[in-house]
C-alpha positions in Angstrom: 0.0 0.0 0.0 2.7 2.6 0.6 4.8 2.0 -2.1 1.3 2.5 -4.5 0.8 5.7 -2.5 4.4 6.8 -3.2 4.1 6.2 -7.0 0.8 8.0 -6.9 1.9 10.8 -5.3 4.8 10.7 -8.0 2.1 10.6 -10.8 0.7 13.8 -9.0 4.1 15.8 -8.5 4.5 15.1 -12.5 1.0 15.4 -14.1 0.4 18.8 -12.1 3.9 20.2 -12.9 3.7 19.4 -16.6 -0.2 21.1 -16.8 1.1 24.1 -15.1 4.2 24.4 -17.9 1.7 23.6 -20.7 -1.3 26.5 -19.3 1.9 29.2 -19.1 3.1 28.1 -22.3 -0.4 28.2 -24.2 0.5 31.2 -26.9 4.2 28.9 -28.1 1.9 25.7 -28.2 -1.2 27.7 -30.0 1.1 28.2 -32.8 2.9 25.6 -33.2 -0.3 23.5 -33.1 -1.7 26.0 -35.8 1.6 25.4 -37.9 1.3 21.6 -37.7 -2.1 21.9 -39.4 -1.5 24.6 -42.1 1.4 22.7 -42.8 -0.5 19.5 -43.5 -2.4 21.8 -46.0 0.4 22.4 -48.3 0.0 26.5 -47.1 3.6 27.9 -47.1 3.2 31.2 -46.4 0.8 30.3 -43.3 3.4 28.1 -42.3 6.3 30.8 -41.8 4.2 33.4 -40.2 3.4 30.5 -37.6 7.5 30.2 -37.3 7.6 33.8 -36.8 4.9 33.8 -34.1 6.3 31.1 -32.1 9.6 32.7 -32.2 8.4 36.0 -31.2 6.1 34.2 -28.2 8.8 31.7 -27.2 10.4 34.3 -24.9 7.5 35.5 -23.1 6.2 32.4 -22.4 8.0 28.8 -22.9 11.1 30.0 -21.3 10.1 31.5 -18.5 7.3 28.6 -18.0 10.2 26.0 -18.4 12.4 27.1 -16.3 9.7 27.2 -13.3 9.1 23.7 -14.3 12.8 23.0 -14.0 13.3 24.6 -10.7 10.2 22.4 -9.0 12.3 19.5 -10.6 15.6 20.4 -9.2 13.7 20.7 -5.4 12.8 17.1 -6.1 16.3 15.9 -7.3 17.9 17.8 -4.5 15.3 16.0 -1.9 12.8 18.3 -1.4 10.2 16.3 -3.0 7.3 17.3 -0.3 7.9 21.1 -2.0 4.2 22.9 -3.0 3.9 22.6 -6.5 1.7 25.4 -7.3 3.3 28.2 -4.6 7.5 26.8 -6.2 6.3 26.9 -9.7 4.8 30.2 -9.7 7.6 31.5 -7.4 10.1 30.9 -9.6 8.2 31.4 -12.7 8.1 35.0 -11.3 11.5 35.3 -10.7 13.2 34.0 -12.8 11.4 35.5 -15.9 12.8 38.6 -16.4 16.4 35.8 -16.9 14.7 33.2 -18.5 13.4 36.1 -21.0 16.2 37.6 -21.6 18.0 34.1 -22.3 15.2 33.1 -24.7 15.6 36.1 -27.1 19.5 35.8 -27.3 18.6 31.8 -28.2 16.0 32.8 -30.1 18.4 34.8 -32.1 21.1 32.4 -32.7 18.6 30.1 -34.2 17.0 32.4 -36.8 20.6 33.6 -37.6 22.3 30.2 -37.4 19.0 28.6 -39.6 19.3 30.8 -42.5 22.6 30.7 -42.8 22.6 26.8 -42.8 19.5 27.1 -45.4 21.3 29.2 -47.4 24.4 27.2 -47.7 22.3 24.2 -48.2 20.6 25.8 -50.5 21.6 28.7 -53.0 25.6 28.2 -51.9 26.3 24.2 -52.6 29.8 25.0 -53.2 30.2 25.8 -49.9 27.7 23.3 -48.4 30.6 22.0 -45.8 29.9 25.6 -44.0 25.9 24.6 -44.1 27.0 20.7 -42.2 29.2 22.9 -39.5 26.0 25.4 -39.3 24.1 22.2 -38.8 26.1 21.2 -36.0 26.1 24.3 -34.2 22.9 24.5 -34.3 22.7 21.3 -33.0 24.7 21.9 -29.6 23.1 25.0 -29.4 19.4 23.2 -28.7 21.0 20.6 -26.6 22.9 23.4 -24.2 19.2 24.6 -23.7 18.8 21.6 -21.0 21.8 23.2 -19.3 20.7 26.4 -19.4 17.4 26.1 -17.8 19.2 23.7 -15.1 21.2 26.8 -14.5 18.9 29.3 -14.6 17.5 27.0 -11.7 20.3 26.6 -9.6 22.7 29.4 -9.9 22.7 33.3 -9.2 24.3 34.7 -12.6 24.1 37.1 -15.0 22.1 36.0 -18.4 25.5 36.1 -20.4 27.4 33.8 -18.1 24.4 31.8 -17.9 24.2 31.2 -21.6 28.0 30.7 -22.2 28.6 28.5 -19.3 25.2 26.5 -20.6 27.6 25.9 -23.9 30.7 25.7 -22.7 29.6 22.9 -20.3 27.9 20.9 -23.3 30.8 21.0 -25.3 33.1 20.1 -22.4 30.9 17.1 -21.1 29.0 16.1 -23.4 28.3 12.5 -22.4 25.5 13.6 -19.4 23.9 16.3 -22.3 24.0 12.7 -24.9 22.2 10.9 -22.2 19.9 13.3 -21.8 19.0 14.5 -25.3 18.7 10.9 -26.0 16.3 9.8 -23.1 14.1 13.1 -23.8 14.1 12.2 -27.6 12.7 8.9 -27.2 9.9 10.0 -24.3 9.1 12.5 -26.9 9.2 9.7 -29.4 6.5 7.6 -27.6 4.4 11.2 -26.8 3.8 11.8 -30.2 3.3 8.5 -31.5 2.3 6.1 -29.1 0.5 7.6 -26.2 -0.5 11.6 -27.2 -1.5 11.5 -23.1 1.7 11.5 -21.9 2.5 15.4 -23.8 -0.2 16.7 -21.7 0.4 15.4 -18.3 4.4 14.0 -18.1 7.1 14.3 -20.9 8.0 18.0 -19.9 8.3 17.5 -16.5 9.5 13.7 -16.8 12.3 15.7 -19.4 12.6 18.2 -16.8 13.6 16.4 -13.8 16.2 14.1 -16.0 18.1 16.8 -17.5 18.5 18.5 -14.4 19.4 15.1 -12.1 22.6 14.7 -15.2 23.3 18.0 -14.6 23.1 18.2 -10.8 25.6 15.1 -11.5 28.2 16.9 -13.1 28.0 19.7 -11.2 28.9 17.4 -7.8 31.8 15.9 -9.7 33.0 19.7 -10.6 32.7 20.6 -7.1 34.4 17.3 -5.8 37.5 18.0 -8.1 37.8 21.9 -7.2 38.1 20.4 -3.5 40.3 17.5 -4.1 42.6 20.3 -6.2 42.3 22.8 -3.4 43.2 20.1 -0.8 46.2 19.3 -2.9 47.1 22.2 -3.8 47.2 23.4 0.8 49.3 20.3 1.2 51.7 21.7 -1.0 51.5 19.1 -3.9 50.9 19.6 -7.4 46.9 19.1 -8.2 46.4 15.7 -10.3 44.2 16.0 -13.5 41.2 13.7 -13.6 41.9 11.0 -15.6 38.3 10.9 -17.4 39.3 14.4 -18.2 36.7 15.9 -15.6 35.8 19.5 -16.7 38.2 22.2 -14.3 36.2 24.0 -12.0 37.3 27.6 -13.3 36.6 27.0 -16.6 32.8 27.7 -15.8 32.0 31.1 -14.0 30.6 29.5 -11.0 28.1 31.7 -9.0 26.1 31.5 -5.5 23.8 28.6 -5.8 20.3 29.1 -5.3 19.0 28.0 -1.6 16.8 25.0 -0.9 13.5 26.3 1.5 14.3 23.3 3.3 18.5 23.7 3.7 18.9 20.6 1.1 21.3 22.9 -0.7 24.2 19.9 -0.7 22.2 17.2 -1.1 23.5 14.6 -3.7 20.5 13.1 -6.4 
């Protein structure tokens, strides 16, 4: 009977999470619902006003909602997972929109910009299509340094700048936990879309949510084991070893003040 309640009460913590990032992400979802079905109608120019719309929206609403949604699921992974659902989510949806924001128009940027360039490579330059493949890619680890981003935006006091170059300096640097994760949230969105359309409404953001930041609360302990194992070495007088998985050093990421757990669960380990 207990471990049934437990999983219920895990159903709850997920369902209602993923609701409340769906309700405050409404406009992005709107369009990009409207685009799905002119697109099935063959109506191009329909189409790319509904890229323009959720690109314009995207900001104002599926970043900010998002990273609320990431900061109930960092209070779970850092063992606070008795936190209020509603009062967290809002909380941090209000504070952390004016960064979120701010962090979704600079990506929002580097998309557009990074997407025509890659079309037009592809397309009206096929001399020079290597330059469209290395676009490609780029624009590749620029969606996937999204999870670290919002993990960051969740955890960490820092300006929007650091926030978005330490978000892609930490995916190119450890990539591996970012592989995991893009992998595991490709194949719950996988099953979303064509196997059980429930599990968009009431889990795969949150279920998403809670993954990438558990891999990234992982690398962030091994970063913060190394800078004390170096320090250690480094009072004792010896010369600080290197990891030899080729750990990413601590001061190669701006580290800032990490945001504090209600219930002082600031250290704990997922």
């Amino acid at each position: 009977m207990g471990g049934f309640y437990r999983i219920s009460e895990w159903i709850m913590r997920f369902s209602v999470t993923n609701v409340l990032w769906l309700l405050c992400s409404a406009p992005f979802f709107f369009f990009l619902l409207v685009k799905l079905m002119v697109m099935q109608q063959n109506m191009l120019n329909e189409s790319i006003t509904m890229n323009w719309m959720m690109g314009i929206s995207a900001p104002f609403t599926l970043f900010p909602a998002t990273a609320a949604m990431f900061s109930v699921g960092r209070k779970w992974v850092m063992g606070d997972t008795d936190v209020k659902l509603l009062k967290t989510f809002f909380k941090s949806y209000k504070e952390n929109y004016k960064q979120a924001m701010v962090g979704g128009i600079f990506y929002t940027l580097l998309f557009v910009i990074m997407y025509v360039d890659y079309t037009v490579y592809m397309t009206q330059l096929k001399s020079m299509q290597i330059i469209g493949f290395v676009m490609l890619g780029l624009l590749i680890v620029l969606f996937v340094s999204l999870f670290n981003f919002f993990s960051m935006v969740a955890h960490y006091h820092m300006k929007t700048v650091q926030l978005v170059k330490n978000s892609i300096l930490l995916t190119l640097l450890r990539p591996f936990r970012i592989i995991m994760t893009t992998v595991v949230s490709g194949a719950i969105l996988y099953f979303s879309l064509f196997k059980w359309p429930f599990l968009l409404i009431f889990f795969a953001g949150s279920v998403i949510a809670y993954y990438a930041f558990f891999n990234f609360y992982a690398v962030y302990q091994k970063m913060q084991d190394q800078h004390q194992r170096m320090q250690e070495q480094e009072e004792a007088g010896e010369e600080p070893e290197k990891d030899a998985d080729t750990e990413v050093p601590f001061d190669e990421v701006d580290h800032a003040p990490v945001k504090e757990l209600e219930d002082g669960n600031r250290y704990s380990r997922p």
